[in-house]
C-alpha positions in Angstrom: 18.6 -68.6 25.2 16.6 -70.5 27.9 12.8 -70.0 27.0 12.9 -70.4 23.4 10.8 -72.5 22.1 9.3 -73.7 18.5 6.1 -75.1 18.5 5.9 -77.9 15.0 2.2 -77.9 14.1 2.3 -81.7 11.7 -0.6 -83.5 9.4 -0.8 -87.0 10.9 -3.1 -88.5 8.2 -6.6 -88.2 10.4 -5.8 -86.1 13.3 -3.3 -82.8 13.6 -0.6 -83.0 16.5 1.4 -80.3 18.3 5.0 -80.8 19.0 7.1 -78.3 21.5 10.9 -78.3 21.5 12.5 -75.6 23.7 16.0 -74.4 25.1 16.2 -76.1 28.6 18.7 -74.4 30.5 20.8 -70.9 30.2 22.8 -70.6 27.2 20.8 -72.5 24.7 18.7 -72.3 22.0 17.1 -73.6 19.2 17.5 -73.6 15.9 16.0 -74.5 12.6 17.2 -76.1 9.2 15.1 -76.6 6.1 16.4 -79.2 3.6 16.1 -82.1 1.2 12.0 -82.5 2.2 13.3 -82.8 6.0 12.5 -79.8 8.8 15.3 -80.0 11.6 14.3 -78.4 14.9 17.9 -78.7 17.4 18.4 -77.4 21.2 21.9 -76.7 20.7 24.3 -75.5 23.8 26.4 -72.4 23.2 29.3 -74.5 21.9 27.2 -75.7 18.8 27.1 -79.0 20.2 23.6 -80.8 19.7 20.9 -81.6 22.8 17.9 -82.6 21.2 16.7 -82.9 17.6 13.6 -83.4 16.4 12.7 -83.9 12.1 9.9 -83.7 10.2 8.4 -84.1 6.8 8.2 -80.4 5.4 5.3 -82.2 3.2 3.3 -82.8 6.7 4.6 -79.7 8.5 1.5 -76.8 8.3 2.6 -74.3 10.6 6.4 -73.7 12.6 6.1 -71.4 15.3 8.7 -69.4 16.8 8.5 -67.8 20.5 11.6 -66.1 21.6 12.4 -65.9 25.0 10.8 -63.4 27.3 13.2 -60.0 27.5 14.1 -60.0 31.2 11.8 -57.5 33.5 13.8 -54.1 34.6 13.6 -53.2 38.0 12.3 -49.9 39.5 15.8 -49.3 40.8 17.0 -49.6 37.0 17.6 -45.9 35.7 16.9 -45.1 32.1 20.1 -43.9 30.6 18.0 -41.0 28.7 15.2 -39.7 30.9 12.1 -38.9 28.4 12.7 -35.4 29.3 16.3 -35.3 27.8 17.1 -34.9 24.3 20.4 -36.9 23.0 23.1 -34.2 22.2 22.9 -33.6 18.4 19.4 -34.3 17.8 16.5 -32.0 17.7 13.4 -32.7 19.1 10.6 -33.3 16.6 7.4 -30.9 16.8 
């Protein structure tokens, strides 16, 4: 989903260094493989189909950070389909 990102935190020998890879546009996202000493970050579109890839020695990898993609903002105008007032039908309300 556009806004997903993955921050790769890597051990460059003398200094530490920060890389970002994130889903650029709607309908893709990133995702992340582990295997054979090699950490695979991928922007992928919806169809599977690779954008960017980005690999790193797990050896020198210290930190892989995921941030999803904010949750879209509701508008005043949205109405809650159970007002906090309501019970659901079948359900008793605690005490």
């Amino acid at each position: 989903m556009k806004g997903d990102r993955v921050e790769v935190v890597v051990d460059a020998g003398d200094s530490i260094r920060v890389y970002h890879v994130a889903a650029t546009r709607a309908g893709r996202r990133v995702e992340i493989t582990t295997g054979r000493g090699i950490v695979e970050v991928t922007e992928v579109t919806r169809g599977g189909t690779p954008v960017r890839t980005s690999r790193f020695m797990s050896s020198r990898v210290i930190a892989l950070v995921e941030h999803p993609a904010q949750p879209s903002r509701r508008l005043d105008s949205d109405e809650d389909e159970h007002p906090p007032d309501t019970h659901l039908p079948g359900l008793e309300p605690g005490p």
